[in-house]
N, CA, C and O of each residue as an XYZ file, in Angstrom:
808
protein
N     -34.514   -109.265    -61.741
C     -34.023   -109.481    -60.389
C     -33.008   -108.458    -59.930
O     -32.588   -108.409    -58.774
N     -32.589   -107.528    -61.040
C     -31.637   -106.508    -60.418
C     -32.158   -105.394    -59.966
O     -32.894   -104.867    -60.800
N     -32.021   -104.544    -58.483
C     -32.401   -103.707    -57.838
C     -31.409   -102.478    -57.906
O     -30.189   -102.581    -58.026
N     -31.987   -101.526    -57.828
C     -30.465   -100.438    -58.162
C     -30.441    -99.361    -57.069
O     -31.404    -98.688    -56.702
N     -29.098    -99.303    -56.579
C     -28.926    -98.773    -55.447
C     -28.879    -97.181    -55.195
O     -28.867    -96.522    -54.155
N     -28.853    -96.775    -56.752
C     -28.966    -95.035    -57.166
C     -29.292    -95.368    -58.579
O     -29.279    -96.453    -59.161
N     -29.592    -94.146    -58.995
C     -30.177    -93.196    -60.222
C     -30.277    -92.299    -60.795
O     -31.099    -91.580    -60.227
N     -29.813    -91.742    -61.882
C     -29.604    -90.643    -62.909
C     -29.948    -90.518    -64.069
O     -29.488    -91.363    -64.837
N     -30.856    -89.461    -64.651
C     -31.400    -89.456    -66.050
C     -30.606    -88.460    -66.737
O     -29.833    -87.811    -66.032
N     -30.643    -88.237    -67.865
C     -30.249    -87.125    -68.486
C     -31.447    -86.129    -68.945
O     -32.226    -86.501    -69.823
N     -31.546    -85.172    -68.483
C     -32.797    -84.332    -68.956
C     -33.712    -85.176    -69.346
O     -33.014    -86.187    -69.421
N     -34.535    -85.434    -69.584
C     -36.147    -86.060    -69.939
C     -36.067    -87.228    -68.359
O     -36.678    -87.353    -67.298
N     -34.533    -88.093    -69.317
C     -34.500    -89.267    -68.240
C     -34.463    -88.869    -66.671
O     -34.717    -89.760    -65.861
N     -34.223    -87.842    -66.309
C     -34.651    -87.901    -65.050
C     -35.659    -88.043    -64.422
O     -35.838    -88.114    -63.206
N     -36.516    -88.097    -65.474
C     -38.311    -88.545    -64.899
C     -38.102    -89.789    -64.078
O     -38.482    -90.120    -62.955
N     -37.318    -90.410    -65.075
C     -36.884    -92.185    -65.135
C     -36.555    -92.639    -64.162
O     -36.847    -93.745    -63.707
N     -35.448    -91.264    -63.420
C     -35.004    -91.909    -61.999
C     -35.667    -91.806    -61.597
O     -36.329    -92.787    -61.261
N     -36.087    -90.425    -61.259
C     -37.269    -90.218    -59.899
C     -38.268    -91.247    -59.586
O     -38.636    -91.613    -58.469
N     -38.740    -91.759    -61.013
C     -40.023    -92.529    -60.650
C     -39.458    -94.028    -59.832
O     -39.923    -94.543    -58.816
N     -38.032    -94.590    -60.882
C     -37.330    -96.005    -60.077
C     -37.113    -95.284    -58.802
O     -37.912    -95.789    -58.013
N     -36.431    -94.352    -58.197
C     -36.466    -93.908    -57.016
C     -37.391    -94.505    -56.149
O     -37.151    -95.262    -55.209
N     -38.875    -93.938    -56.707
C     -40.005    -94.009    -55.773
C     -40.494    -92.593    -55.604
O     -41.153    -92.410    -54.581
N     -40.296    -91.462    -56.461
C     -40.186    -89.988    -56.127
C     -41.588    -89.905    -56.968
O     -42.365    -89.026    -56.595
N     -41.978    -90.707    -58.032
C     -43.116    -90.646    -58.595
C     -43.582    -92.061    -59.382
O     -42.853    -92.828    -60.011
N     -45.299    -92.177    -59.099
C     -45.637    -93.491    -59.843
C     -45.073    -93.658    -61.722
O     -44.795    -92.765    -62.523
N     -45.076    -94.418    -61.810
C     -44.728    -94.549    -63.252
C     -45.831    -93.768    -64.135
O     -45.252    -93.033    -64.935
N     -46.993    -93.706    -64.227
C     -48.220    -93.118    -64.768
C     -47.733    -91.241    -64.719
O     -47.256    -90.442    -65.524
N     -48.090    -91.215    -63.611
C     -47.481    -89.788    -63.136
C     -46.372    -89.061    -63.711
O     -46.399    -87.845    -63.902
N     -45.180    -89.984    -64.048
C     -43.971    -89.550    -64.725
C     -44.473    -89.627    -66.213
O     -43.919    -88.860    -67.001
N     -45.211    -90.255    -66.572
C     -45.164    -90.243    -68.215
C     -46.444    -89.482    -68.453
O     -46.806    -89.352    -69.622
N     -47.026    -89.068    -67.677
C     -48.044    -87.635    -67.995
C     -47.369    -86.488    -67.914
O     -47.525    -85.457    -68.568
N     -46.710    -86.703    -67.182
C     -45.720    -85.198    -67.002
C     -44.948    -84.709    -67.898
O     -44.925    -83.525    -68.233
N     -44.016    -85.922    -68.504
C     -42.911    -85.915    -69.501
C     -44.003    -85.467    -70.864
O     -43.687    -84.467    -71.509
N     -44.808    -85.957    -71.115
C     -45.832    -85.464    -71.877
C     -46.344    -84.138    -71.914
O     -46.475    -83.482    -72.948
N     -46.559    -83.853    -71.057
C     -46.692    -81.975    -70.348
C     -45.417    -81.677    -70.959
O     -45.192    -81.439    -72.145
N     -44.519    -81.728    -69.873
C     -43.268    -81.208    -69.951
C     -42.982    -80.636    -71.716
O     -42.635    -79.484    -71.978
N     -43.194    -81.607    -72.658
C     -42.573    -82.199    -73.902
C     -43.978    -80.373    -74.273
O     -43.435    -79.275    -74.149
N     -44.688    -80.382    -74.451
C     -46.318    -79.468    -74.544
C     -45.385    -78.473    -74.492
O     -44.516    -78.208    -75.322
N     -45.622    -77.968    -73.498
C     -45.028    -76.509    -72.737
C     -43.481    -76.071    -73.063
O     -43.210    -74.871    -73.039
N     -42.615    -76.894    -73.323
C     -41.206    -76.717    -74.027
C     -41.798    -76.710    -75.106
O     -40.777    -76.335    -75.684
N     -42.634    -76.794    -76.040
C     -42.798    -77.104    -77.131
C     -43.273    -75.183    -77.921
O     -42.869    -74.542    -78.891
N     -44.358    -74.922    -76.745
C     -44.926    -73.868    -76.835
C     -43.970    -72.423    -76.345
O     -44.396    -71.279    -76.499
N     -42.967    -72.668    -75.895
C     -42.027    -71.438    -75.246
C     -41.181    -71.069    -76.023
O     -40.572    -69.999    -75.983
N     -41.035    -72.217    -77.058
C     -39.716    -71.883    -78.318
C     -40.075    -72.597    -79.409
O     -39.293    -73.492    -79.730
N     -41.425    -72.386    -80.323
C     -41.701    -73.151    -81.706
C     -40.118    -73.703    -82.565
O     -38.953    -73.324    -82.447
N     -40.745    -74.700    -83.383
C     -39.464    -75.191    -83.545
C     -38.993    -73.850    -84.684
O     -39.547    -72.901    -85.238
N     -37.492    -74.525    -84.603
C     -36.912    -73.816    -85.544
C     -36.438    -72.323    -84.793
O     -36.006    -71.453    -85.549
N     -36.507    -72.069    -83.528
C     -36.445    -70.864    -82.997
C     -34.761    -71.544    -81.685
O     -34.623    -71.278    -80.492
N     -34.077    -72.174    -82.346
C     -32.811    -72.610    -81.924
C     -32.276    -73.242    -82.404
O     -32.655    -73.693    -83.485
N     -31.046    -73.615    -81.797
C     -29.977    -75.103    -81.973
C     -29.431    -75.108    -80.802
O     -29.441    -74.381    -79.809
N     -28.749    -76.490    -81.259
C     -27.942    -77.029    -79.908
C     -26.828    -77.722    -80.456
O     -27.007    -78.554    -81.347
N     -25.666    -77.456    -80.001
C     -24.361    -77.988    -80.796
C     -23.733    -78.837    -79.538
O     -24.110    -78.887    -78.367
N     -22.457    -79.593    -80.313
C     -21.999    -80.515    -79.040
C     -20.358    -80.041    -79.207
O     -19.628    -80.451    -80.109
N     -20.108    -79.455    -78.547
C     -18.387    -78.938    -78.679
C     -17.647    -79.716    -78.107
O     -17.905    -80.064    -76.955
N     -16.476    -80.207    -78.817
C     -15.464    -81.588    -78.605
C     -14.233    -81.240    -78.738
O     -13.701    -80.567    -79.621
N     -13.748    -81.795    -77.697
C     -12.342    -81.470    -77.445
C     -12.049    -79.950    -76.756
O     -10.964    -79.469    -77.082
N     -12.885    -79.133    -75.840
C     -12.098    -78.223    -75.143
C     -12.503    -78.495    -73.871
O     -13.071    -79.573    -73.693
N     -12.313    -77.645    -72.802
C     -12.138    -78.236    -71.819
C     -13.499    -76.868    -71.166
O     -13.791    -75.820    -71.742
N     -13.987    -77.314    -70.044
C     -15.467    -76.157    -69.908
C     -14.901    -75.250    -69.711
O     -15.030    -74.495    -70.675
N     -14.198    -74.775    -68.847
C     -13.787    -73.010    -68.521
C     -13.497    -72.540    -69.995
O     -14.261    -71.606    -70.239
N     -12.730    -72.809    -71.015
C     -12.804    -72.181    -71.993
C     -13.856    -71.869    -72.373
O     -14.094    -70.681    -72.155
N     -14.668    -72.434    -72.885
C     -16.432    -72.545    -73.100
C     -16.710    -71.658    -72.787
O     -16.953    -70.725    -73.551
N     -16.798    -71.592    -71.273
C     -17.507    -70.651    -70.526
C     -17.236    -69.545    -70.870
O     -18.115    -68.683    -70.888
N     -15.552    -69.190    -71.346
C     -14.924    -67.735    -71.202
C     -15.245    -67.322    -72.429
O     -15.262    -66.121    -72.697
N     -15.547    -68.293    -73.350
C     -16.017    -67.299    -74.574
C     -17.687    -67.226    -74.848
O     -18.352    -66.700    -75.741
N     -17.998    -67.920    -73.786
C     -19.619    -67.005    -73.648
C     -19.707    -66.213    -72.614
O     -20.780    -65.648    -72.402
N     -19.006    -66.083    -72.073
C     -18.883    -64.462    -71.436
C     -18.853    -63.475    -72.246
O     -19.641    -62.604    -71.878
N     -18.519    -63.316    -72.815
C     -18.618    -62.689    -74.190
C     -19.681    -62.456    -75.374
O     -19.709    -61.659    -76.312
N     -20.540    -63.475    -74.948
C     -21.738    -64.337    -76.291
C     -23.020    -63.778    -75.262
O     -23.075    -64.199    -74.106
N     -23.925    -62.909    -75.726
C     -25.415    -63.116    -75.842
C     -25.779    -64.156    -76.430
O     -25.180    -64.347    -77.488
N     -26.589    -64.965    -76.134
C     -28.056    -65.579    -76.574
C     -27.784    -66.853    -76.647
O     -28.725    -67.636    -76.778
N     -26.591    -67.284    -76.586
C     -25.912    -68.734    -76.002
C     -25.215    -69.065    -74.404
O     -24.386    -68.318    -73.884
N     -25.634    -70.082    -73.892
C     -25.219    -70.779    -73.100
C     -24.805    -72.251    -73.158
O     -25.333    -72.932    -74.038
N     -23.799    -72.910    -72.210
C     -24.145    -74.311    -72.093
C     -25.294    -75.211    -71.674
O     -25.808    -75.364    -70.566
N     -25.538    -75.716    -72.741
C     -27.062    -76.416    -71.869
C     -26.683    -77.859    -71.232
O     -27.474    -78.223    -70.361
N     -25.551    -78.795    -71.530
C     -25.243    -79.790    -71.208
C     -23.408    -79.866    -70.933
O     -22.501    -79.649    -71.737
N     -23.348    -80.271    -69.447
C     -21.413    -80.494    -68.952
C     -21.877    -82.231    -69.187
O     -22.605    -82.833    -68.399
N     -21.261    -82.849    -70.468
C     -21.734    -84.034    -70.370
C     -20.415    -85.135    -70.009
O     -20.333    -86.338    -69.761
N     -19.768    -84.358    -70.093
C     -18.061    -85.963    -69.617
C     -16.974    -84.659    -69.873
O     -17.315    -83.513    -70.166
N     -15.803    -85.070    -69.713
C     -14.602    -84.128    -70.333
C     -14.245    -84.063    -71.445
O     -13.604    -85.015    -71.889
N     -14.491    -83.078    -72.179
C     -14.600    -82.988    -73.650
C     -15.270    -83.073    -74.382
O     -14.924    -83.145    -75.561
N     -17.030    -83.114    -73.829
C     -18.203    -82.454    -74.814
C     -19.287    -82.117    -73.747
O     -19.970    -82.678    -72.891
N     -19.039    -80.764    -74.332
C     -20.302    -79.975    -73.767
C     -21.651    -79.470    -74.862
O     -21.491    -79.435    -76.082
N     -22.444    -79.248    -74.455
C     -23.058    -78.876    -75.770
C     -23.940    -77.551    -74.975
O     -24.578    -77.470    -73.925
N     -23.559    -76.492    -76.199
C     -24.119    -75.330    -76.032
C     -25.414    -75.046    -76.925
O     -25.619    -75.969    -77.713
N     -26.375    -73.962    -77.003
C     -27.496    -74.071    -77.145
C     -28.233    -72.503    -76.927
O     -28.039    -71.913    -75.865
N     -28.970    -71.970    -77.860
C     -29.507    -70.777    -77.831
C     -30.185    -70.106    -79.059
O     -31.186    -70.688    -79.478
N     -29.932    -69.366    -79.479
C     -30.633    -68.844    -80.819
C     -29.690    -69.720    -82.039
O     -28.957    -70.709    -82.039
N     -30.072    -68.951    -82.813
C     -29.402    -70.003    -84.005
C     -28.459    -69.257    -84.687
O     -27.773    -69.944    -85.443
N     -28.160    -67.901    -84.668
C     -26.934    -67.284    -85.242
C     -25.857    -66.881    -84.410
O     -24.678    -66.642    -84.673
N     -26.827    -66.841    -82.828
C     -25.736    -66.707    -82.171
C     -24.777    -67.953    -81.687
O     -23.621    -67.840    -81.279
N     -25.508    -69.131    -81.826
C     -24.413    -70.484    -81.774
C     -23.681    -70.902    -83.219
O     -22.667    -71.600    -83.200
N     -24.153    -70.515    -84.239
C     -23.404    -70.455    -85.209
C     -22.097    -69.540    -85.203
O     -20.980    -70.041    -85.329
N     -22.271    -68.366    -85.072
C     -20.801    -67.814    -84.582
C     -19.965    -68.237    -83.222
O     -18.738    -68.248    -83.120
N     -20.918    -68.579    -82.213
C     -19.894    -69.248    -81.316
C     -19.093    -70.496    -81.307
O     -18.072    -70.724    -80.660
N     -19.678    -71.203    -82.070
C     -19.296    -72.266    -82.381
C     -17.887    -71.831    -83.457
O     -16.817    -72.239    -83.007
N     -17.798    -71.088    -84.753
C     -16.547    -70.356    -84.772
C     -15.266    -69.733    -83.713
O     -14.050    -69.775    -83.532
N     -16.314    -69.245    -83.280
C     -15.530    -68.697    -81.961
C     -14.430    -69.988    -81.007
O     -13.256    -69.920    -80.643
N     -15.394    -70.996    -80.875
C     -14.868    -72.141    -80.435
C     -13.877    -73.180    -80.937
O     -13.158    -73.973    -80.329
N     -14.056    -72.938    -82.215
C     -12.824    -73.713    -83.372
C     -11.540    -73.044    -83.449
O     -10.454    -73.500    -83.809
N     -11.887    -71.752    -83.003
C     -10.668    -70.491    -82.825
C     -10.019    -70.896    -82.056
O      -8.806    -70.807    -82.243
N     -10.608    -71.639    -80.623
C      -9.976    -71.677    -79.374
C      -9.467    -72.933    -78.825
O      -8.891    -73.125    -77.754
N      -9.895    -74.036    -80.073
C      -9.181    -75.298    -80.130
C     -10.182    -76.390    -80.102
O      -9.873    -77.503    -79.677
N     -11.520    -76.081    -80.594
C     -12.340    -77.207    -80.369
C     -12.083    -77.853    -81.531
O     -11.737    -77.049    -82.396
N     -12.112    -79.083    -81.941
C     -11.727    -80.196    -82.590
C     -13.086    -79.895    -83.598
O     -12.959    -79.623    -84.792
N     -14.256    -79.983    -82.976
C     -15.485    -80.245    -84.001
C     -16.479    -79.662    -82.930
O     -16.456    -80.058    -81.764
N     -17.557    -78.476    -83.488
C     -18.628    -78.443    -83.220
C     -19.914    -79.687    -84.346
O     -19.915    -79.941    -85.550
N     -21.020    -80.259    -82.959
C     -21.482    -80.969    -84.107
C     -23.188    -80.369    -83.756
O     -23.616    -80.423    -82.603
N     -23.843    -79.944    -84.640
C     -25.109    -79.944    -84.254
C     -25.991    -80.831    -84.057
O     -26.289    -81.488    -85.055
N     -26.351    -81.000    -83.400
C     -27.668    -81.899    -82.284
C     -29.211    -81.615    -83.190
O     -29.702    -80.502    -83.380
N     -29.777    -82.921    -83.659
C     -31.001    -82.644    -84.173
C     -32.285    -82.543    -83.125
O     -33.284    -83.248    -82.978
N     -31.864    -81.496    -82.546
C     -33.401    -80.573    -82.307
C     -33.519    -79.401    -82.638
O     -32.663    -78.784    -83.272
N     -34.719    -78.888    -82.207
C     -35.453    -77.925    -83.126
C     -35.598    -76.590    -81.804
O     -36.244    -75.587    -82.106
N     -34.987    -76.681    -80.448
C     -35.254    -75.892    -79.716
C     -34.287    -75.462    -79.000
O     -33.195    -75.990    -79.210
N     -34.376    -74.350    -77.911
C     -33.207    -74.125    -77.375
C     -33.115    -74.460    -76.095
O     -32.991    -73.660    -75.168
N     -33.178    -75.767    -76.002
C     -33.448    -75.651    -73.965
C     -32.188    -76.287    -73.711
O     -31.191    -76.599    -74.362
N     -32.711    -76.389    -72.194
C     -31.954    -76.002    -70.839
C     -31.545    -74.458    -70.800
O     -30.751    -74.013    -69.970
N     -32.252    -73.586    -71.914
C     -31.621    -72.474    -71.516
C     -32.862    -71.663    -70.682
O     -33.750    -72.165    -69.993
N     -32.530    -69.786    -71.085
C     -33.901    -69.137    -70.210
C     -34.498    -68.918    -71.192
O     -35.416    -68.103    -71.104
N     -34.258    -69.460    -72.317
C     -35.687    -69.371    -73.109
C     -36.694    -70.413    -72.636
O     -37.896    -70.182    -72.769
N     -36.368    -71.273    -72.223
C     -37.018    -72.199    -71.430
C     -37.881    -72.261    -70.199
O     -38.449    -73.261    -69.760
N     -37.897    -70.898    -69.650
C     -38.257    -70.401    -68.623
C     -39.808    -70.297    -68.442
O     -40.352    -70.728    -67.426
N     -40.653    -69.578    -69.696
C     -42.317    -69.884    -69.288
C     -42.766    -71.850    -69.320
O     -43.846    -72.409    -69.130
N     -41.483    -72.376    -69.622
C     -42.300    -73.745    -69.324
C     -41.775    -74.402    -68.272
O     -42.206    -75.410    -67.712
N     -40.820    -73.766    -68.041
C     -40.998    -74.279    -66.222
C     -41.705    -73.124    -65.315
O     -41.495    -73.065    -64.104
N     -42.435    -72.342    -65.896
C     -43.251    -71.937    -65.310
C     -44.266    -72.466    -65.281
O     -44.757    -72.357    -64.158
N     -45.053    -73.169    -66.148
C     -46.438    -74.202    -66.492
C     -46.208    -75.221    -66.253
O     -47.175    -75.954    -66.043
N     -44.516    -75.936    -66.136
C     -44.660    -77.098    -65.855
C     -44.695    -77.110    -64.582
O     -45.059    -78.200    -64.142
N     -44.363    -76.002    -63.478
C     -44.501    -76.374    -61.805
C     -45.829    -76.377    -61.983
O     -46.156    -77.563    -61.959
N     -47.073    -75.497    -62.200
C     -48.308    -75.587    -61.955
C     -48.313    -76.836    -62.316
O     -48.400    -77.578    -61.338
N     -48.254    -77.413    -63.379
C     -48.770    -78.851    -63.521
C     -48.293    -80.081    -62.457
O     -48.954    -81.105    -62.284
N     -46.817    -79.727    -61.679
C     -46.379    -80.687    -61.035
C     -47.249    -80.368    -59.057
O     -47.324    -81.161    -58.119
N     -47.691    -79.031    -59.155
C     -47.977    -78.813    -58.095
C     -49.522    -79.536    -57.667
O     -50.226    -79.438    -56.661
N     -49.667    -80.354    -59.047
C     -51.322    -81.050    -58.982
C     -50.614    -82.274    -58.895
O     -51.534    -83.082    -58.768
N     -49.358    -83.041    -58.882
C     -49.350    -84.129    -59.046
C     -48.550    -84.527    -57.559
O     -47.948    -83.582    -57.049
N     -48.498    -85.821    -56.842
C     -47.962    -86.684    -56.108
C     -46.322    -86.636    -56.029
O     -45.615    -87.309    -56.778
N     -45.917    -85.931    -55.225
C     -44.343    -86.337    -55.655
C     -44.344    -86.801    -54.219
O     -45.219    -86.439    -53.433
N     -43.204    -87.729    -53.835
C     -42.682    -88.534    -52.565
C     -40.861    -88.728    -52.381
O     -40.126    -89.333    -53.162
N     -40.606    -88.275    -51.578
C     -39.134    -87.944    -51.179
C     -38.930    -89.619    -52.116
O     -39.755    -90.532    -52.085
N     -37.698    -89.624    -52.834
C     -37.120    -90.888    -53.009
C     -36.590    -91.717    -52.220
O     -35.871    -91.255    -51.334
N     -36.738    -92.818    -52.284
C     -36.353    -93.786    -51.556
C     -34.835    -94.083    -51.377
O     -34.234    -94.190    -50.309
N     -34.353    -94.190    -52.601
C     -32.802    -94.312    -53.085
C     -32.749    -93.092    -53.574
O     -33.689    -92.336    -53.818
N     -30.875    -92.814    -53.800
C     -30.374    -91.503    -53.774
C     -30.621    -91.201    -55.589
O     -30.271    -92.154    -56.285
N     -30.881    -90.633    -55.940
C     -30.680    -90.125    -57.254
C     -30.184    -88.493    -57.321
O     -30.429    -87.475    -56.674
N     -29.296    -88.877    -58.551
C     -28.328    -87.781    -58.926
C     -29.163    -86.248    -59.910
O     -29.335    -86.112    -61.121
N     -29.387    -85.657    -59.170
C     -30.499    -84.542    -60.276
C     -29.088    -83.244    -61.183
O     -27.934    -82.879    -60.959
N     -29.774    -83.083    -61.838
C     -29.737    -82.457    -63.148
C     -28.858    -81.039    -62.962
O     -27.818    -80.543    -63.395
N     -29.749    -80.769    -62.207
C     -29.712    -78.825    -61.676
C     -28.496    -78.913    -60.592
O     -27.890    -77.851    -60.449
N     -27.989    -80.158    -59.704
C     -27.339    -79.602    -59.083
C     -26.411    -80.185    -59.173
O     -25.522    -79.835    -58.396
N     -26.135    -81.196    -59.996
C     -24.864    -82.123    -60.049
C     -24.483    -82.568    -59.072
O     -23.294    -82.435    -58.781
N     -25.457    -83.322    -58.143
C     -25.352    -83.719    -56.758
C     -26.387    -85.180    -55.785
O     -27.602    -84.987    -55.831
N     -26.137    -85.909    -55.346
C     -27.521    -86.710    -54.655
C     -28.257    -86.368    -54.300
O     -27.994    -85.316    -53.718
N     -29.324    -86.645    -54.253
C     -30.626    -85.555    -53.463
C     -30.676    -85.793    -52.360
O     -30.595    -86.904    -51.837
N     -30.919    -84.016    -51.491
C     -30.553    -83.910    -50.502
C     -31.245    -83.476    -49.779
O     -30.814    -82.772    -48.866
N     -32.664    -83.758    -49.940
C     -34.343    -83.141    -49.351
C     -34.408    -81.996    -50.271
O     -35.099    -81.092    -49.800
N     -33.963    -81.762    -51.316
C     -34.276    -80.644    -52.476
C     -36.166    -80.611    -52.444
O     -36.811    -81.489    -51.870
N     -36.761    -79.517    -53.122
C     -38.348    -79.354    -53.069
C     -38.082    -80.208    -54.999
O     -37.454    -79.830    -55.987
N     -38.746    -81.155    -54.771
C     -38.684    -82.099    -56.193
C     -39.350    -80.799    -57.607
O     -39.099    -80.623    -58.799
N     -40.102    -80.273    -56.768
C     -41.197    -79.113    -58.176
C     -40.428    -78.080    -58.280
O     -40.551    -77.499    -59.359
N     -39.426    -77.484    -57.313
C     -38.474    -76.549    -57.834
C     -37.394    -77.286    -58.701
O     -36.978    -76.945    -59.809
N     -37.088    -78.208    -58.064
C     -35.941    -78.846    -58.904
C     -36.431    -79.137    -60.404
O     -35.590    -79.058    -61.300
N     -37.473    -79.399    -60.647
C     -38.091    -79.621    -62.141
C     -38.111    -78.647    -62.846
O     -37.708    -78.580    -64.008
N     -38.759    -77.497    -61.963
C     -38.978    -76.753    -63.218
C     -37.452    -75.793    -63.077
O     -37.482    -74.785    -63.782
N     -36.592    -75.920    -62.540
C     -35.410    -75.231    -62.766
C     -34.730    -76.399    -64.156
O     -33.974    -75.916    -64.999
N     -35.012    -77.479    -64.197
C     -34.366    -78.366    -64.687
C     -34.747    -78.250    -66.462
O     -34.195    -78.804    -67.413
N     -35.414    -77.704    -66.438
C     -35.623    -77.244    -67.897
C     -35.072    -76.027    -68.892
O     -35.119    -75.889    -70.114
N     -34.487    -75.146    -67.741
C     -33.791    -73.564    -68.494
C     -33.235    -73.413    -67.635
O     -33.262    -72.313    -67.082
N     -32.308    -74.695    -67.031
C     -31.165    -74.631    -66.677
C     -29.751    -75.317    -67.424
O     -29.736    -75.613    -68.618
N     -28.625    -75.502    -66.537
C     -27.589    -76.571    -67.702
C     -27.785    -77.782    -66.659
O     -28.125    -77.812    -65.476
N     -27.360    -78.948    -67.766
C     -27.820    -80.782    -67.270
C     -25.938    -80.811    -66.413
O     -24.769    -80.744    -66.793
N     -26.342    -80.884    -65.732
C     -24.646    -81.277    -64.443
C     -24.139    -82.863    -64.868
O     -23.474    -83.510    -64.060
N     -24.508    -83.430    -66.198
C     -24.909    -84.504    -65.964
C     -23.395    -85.481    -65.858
O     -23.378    -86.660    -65.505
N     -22.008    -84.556    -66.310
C     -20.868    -84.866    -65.345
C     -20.363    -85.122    -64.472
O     -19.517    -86.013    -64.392
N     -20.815    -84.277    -63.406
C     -21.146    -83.778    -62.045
C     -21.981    -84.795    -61.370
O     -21.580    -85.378    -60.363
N     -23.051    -85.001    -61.868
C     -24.072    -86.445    -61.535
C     -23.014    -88.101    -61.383
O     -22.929    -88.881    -60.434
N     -22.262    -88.133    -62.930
C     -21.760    -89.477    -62.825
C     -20.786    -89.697    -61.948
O     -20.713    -90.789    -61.384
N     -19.620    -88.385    -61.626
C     -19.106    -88.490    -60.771
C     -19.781    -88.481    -59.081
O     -19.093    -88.817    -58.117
N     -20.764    -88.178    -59.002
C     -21.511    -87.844    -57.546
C     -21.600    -89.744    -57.087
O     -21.306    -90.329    -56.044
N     -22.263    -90.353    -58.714
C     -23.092    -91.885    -58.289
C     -21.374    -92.511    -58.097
O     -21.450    -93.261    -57.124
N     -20.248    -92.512    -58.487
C     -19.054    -93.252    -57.988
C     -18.474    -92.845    -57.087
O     -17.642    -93.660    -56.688
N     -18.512    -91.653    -56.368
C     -18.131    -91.289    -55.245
C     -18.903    -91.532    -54.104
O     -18.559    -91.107    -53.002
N     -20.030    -92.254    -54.304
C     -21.344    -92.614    -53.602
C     -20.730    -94.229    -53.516
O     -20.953    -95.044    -52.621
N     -19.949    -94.399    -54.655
C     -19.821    -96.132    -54.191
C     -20.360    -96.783    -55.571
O     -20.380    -98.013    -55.543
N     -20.762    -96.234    -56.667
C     -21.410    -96.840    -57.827
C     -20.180    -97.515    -58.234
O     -19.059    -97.020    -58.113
N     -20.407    -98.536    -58.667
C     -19.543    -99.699    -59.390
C     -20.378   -100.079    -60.502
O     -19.527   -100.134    -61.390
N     -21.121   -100.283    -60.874
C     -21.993   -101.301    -61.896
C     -23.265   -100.372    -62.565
O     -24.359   -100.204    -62.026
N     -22.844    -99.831    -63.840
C     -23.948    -98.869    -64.341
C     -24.595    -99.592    -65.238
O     -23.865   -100.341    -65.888
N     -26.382    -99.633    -65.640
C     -27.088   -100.237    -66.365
C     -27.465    -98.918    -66.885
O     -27.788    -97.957    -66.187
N     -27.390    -98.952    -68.345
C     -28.223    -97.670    -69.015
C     -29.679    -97.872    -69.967
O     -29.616    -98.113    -71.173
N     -30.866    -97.746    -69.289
C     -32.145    -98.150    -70.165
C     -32.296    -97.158    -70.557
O     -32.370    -96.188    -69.802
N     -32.418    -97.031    -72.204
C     -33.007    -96.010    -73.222
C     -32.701    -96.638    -74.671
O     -32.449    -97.746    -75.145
N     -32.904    -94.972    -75.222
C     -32.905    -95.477    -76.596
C     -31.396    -95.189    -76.799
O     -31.209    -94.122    -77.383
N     -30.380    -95.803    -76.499
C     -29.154    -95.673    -77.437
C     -28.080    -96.009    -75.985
O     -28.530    -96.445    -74.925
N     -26.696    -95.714    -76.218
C     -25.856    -95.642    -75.022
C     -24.928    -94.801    -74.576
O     -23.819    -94.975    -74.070
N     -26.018    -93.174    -75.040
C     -24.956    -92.044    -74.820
C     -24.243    -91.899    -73.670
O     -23.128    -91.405    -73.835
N     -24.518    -92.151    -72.668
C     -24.536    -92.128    -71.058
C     -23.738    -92.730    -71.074
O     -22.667    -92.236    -70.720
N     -23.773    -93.954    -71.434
C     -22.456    -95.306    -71.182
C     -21.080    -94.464    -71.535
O     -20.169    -94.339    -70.716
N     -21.053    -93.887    -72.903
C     -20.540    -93.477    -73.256
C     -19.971    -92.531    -72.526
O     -18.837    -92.791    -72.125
N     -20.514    -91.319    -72.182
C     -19.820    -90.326    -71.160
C     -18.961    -90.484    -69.978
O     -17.955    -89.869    -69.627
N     -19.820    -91.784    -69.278
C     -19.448    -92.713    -68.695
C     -17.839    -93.068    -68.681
O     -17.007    -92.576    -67.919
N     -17.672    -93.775    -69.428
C     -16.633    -94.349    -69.880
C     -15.304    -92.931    -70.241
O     -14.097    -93.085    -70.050
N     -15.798    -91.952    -70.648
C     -14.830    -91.138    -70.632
C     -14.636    -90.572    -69.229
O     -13.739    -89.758    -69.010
């Protein structure tokens, strides 16, 4: 009986909103995420990255010492005080040094096997727009918070926003603050675990 007045996924989960939105049928979203999952799969075999979660600094630092860093970026601004960066695998291993230098408490590595949200990510949001450009998308009904811009949607083109949303960074900070400045009071988190809640709460 509960209806929800906005919506936000975290990378994958944004299928999740769009579709509660009304931006896509449920069928539609879980063929895609299926694609999606294909084509990320094929742009960076596993083992051709990491992804770490850096705790306790604050993002502009981050940032300032990958100004500095080839082959790493942030792939996730997830609350204040963990971001998680992401790219080849020796070059986040030294940055992640780099980052303990500069006061991070704990880098922790993230069990996957790839490097996204970054531009290695880039030929599969190239295959994944062709694939979305065959499918049904419909302006959402309710506001949902997307990925790429850390913002409500605002007549964005839904197939650019996707396939930027894959080898880009998740705003997904930026998002939680967007849904309480919108008026969100009451967050329900469906998945597997309660990372979100969590960010949330910080």
């Amino acid at each position: 009986g509960l209806h929800a007045d906005m919506t936000a996924g975290l990378s994958l989960g944004e299928y999740c909103a769009i579709a509660a939105a009304g931006g896509m049928c449920d069928l539609d979203a879980i063929r895609t995420v299926r694609a999606r999952g294909i084509f990320m799969e094929h742009a960076a075999p596993e083992g051709t990255g990491a992804m770490s979660a850096v705790l306790g600094l604050d993002a502009g630092v981050i940032e300032d010492v990958l100004n500095s860093r080839e082959g790493v970026s942030v792939a996730n601004y997830n609350c204040p005080g963990q971001y998680v960066i992401c790219g080849d695998e020796n070059a986040v291993t030294d940055t992640e040094e780099r980052l303990k230098a500069r006061g991070a408490k704990r880098c922790v590595r993230l069990n996957v096997s790839g490097p996204f949200h970054t531009k290695y990510m880039e030929p599969a949001g190239a295959a994944l727009r062709e694939y979305l450009e065959k499918t049904e998308l419909n302006k959402p009904q309710i506001p949902v918070a997307l990925n790429v811009t850390g913002s409500l949607y605002n007549g964005e083109n839904l197939v650019d926003n996707l396939e930027k949303q894959v080898c880009n960074s998740v705003q997904l900070e930026s998002d939680l603050r967007a849904l309480i400045n919108a008026g969100g009071d009451k967050f329900i988190e469906i998945g597997p675990g309660n990372a979100v809640s969590g960010f949330l709460r910080k």
